[in-house]
C-alpha positions, 0 to 999 in steps of 0.5 A: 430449607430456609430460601430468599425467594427475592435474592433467587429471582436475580440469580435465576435472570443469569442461569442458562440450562448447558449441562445435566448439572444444571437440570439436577439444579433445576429439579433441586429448585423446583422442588424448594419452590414449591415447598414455598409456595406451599407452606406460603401461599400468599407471598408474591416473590415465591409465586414469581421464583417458581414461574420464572424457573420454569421458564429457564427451563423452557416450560413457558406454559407451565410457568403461565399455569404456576402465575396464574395461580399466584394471581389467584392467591395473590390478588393485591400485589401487582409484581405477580400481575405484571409478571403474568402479563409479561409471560403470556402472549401479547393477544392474552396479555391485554386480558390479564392486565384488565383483571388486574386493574380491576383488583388493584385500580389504584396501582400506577404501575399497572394503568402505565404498563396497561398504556404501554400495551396498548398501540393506537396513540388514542387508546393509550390516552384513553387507558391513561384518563381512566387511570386518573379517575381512579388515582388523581394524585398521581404525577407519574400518569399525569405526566405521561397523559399529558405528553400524549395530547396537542397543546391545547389539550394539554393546558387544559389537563395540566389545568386540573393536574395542578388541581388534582397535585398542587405541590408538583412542581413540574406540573406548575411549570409546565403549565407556565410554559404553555400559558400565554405571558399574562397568564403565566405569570398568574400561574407562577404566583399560584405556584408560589403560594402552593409551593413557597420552598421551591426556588425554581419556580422564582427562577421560572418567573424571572425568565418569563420577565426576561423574554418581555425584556424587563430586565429590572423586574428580573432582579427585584422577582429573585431577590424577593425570593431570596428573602421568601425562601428564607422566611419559609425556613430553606437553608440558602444553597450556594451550589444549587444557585449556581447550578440554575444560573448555569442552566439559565446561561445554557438556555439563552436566559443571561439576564437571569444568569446575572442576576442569580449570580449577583443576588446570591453572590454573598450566599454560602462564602466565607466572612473574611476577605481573603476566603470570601475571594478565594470562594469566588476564584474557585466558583468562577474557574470551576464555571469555567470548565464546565464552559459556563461563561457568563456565569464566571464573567457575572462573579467576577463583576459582582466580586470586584464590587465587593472587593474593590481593591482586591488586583488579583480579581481584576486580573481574573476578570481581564484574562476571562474578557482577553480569551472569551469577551470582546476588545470593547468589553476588556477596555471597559474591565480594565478602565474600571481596574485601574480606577479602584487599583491605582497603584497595580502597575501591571492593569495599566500595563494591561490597558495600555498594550490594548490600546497600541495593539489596536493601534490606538497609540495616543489612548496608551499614552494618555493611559501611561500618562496618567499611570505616572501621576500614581506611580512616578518610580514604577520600572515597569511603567517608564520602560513601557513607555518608552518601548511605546515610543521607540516601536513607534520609531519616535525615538527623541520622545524615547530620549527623554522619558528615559532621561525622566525614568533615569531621574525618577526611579534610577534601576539598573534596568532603566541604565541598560534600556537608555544605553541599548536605545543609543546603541541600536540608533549606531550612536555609540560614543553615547552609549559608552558614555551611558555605560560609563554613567550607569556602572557608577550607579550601579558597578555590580550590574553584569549585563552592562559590563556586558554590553560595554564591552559588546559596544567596543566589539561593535564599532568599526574597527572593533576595539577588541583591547578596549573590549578586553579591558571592560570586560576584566573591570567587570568580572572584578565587580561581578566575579560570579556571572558566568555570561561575563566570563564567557564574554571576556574569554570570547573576546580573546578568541576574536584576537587568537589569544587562546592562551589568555583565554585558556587562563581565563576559564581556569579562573571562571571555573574556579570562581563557579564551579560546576559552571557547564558553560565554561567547561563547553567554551573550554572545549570549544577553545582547543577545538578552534586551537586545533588541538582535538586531544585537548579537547576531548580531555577537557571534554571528559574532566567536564563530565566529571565535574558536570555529569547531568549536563545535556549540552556537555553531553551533546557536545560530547557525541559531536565530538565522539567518532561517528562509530561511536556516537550511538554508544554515547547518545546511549550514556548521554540518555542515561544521564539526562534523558529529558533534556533537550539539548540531548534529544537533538544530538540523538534526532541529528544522528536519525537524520544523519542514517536517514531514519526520517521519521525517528528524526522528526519524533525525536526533533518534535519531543526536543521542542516539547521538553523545552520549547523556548530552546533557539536551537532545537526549532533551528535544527527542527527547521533545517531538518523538514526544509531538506525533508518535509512538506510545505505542510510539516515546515508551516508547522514548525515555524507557527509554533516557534513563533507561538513558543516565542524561543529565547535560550540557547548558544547559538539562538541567542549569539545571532538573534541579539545582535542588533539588526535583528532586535526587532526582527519578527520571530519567524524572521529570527528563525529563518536567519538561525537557519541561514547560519547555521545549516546553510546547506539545509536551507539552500538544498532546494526551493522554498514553498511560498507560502513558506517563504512569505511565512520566514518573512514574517508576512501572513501568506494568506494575506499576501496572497490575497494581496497579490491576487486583487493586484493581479485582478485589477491588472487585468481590469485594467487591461481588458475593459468590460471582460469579466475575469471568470474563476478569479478567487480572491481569499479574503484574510481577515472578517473582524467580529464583536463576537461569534456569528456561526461557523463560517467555511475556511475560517476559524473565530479567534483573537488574532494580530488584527483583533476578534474575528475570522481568519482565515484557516490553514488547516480548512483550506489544505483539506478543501485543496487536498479534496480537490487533487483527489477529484483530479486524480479520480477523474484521470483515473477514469480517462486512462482506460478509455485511453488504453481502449483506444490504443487497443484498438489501433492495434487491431486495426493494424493486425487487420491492415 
């Protein structure tokens, strides 16, 4: 029988003895092994097989017996001695291991697990010293002596190690390490001339250099090791460099980081330009998700270096300094953008919202000042000037930079800006005469047909003929745009003329078909006519024409009896079951049975699926104000004014109007919801930190606010007495950068610029905290409370 003695020592480690099969296995085996050990009495793995079966079979001294004879006929392999020593007792074992050491004095394997053995930290650098006697060359062991001695006993060692292994790289840098800077740096030369391929060691050095602050030798130290490990035959490795300056950024080392990065920066990429950048976007983005920076941030500068002109880049570069630099270091990227990417309209755009964000408003307009000398018919540019004017309320400035753009580029956008400037000012005899100007130059442009007609609707009285009258000019130019149509048969709706706006769709819906919009107007109609059939016929030849429609299928379970809705939220979602316009039909009939928490997921996945849909944060809202926490309506509105919601019928038919134009988001919000479920909004009180929130106020701030006015009233009132337990929170910390975490804070770029805000969510916890001792401390004091009402109750019995 042939056996592999080897492959059955990691079978036998799995072997448990639990039945006479295995015993019947067990006595198959032994009889193998011994044939084994028989017929090849000097092989080691047979020797180790028998004595390890044996102690499976729980013959511990049979199996010692067995090893021990191996290790008489195997005298040189060190597998059967350890295997000796690990089966004998630990008293016994030391013995075994002296015998084997003295046979093979040259095995590593055995000196360290001698060490091992031993207790005492003094005996174990002992056995290690005396094994380093015998193998001097050995890194392992001198690693292993070294870690067990104080520093200066160790610089001495690791002063013969390098000796004794002068091509360890470990042991040079070690000694580095340990070496005051003078010395170190001696150290590090020998390590080169000993070991001239290995680029750590230059790394190492160009660290050493960075802790005594010689930034410029930091640099000179890592390319002449470039040009070294060239001459020295190593094939440059990209990755491996950016790996050690990775290393270099983690250890605090970011000198070295940049420099690394910039003398490799060529290394490895491709020679044309457009796979050089595309080398270095994805080196910086991978840097990037492994949290690294500084490294990230140091090819981007070095990339925009040799590659000037390249926008992309620089846009990389400024979107890392918006997330992770400071307002400092992002001004800096993008002065040096705009200088070498003069014509790149969106870094002056860039450079110019951070300066008005940080209230620097005549930097931004020298800055778009000077973004007009490069690009005198940039759209964008004009209309970012003038928005900079007009938020700043000068609106005469706005006036004529937009008479200049008018001139200059002539798009239909800059027509529609100067018209709504007019518009919003209440001037609206200029408007239309704006309108009028601007349709001349531009007649297929439908959004000003819209708001020529809108003007009309506005003024007081509302012109609605006229309205009428703009509105059918403009669906001759612009046939095909169904905002306009659905504008013109509204302004129908507004005169009760249902029949003309009847015929109005028909005409629409022929023009656009499978339009949605038109169909859900039509059925609107009928319902305002009164007449519901109607309705629900057109509603069902629409879901024919548009069958994977959300918002038809959501009005078409409005429509439906209430003991047929569900059945029809079920078709609805067969048809469409990611569209949000559904999703809230199906979370207000949850809400409308009372099954809360059904309603709140299905709201939440609406404005998941969609979260710039108006209506569905407008109904989410109105649902947790009859229903939620102060905590669950916070939610909802920081992340409506995070979504920044622009679509939706109804959203969009109140937030447009002009008073609430400039209007904060959560301001839109809350007047949605004053609209459209007044009776939600005005079940009960609000929450003030929810109501300063719908106001578009921080509530912290406010409160802050209130409460340093409160304490100076009582400053004020009472002279020399101290207010005790008065905690004024203080909003806003501004920081260059992270300072360590501060309690009931959070580090991030808020309105006001970098630094701490103050954290909702630390603070709800740290109140809730406090409850929760409040409670405990009641709970605590009722039963001294009933203890005493039992004792009144005796105290009468007695009486």
């Amino acid at each position: 029988t042939v056996m592999d003695p080897k492959g059955y020592l990691t079978d036998l480690n799995a072997l448990q003895v639990q039945s006479d099969a295995d015993i019947s296995d067990i006595k198959k085996a032994r009889t193998l092994l011994k044939s084994v050990i028989t017929n090849n009495p000097k092989h080691g793995p047979g020797w180790i097989a028998a004595a390890r079966l044996e102690e499976v079979a729980g013959k511990v001294q049979s199996a010692r017996q067995l090893i021990a004879q191996g290790c008489k006929h195997c005298p040189n392999n060190e597998d059967v001695w350890l295997e000796a020593a690990r089966l004998e007792k630990p008293q016994s074992a030391k013995a075994v291991i002296a015998k084997a050491v003295k046979s093979l004095p040259h095995s590593v394997r055995l000196w360290i697990d001698a060490a091992n053995r031993e207790v005492d930290v003094q005996a174990k650098a002992r056995v290690l010293r005396k094994a380093l006697e015998f193998i001097p060359n050995s890194v392992r062991l001198w690693k292993e002596a070294v870690s067990l001695e104080d520093e200066a006993e160790a610089r001495v060692m690791l002063s013969r190690a390098v000796e004794c292994v002068p091509h360890s790289v470990e042991m040079w840098l070690a000694l580095a390490k340990l070496s005051s800077y003078k010395e170190a740096q001696k150290v590090l030369n020998e390590a080169r001339k000993h070991i001239p391929t290995s680029p750590v060691i230059w790394v190492t050095a160009s660290k050493l250099e960075e802790t005594q602050g010689n930034e410029k030798m930091v640099e000179l130290i890592l390319t002449r090791a470039i040009d070294s490990l060239a001459a020295n035959g190593v094939t440059p490795d990209r990755d491996m460099w950016l790996k050690q300056a990775e290393e270099a950024e983690k250890t605090g080392f970011i000198k070295t980081c940049q420099a690394i990065v910039k003398v490799t920066i060529k290394v490895g990429v491709d020679e044309d330009v457009k796979g050089m950048k595309q080398n270095w976007i994805q080196d910086a983005d991978a840097a990037i998700n492994r949290n690294s920076i500084e490294v990230a941030r140091a090819i981007y500068n070095n990339a925009v270096m040799h590659l000037k002109n390249k926008k992309k880049l620089w846009l990389r570069l400024a979107e890392l300094e918006t997330k992770y630099g400071t307002s400092e270091s992002l001004d800096n990227v993008l002065q040096r953008a705009v200088t070498y990417c003069p014509h790149a309209e969106i870094l002056w755009l860039m450079a110019a919202k951070q300066k008005w964000l940080r209230g620097d408003v005549a930097s931004a307009r020298r800055i778009l000042a000077e973004a007009f000398s490069h690009s005198k018919e940039s759209e964008a540019i004009h209309l970012a000037a003038v928005k900079l004017e007009s938020e700043n309320n000068e609106i005469q400035r706005s006036r004529l930079l937009l008479a200049r753009a008018r001139q200059q580029c002539n798009t239909p956008k800059v027509w529609m800006q100067s018209v709504q400037l007019e518009r919003e000012q209440g001037l609206f005899q200029q408007a239309l005469h704006l309108c009028e100007e601007g349709l001349r130059e531009h007649p297929a442009f439908a959004k000003m047909w819209m708001i020529f007609g809108q003007i009309h609707m506005e003024k007081s009285p509302p012109e609605l003929q006229e309205a009428a009258k703009v509105f059918e000019r403009g669906l001759q130019k612009c046939p095909r745009s169904v905002p306009l149509w659905l504008c013109s048969v509204e302004c129908e709706v507004r005169q009760q003329k249902y029949t003309k706006a009847r015929s109005l769709l028909e005409k629409g819906r022929l023009r656009n078909p499978g339009a949605d919009l038109l169909w859900l107007k039509g059925v609107e109609v009928e319902m305002l006519d009164g007449s519901e059939r109607l309705a629900n016929h057109l509603m069902s030849k629409a879901l024919q024409e548009c069958a994977t429609s959300g918002i038809l299928w959501a009005k078409a379970i409005e429509l439906e009896p209430k003991q047929g809705q569900n059945a029809k939220s079920v078709d609805a979602l067969k048809k469409c079951e990611n569209d949000a316009h559904v999703i809230i039909a199906v979370a207000k009939l949850f809400w409308r049975d009372a099954k809360m928490a059904k309603a709140r997921k299905w709201f939440n996945r609406a404005v998941t699926l969609n979260p710039r849909l108006g209506d569905a944060w407008g109904a989410y809202l109105a649902f947790e104000l009859e229903h939620g926490t102060a905590h669950e309506q916070r939610e909802v509105i920081r992340k409506c004014v995070d979504a920044e919601p622009n679509q939706g019928l109804d959203w969009n038919r109140i937030v447009k109007r002009v008073p609430n134009w400039r209007a904060k988001w959560a301001v839109k919000l809350k007047r949605y919801v004053e609209e459209v479920y007044v009776s939600e909004f005005t079940a009960k009180a609000l929450n003030r930190e929810v109501e300063l929130l719908l106001q578009g106020e921080d509530p912290y701030a406010a409160m802050a606010a209130a409460a340093e006015a409160e304490a100076a009233e009582k400053e004020g009132a009472e002279e020399g007495v101290k207010e005790e337990g008065l905690e004024v929170k203080q909003y806003f910390e501004p920081a260059s950068s992270f300072q360590g975490a501060r309690a009931g804070f959070a580090f991030k770029m808020g309105p006001r610029g970098l630094g701490y805000y103050r954290d909702a969510k630390q603070d709800l916890k740290a109140e809730h905290k406090r409850e929760q001792k409040v409670e405990h401390k009641v709970e605590k004091v009722e039963p001294t409370v009933k203890e005493e009402e039992k004792d009144d109750k005796k105290d009468d019995k007695k009486k």
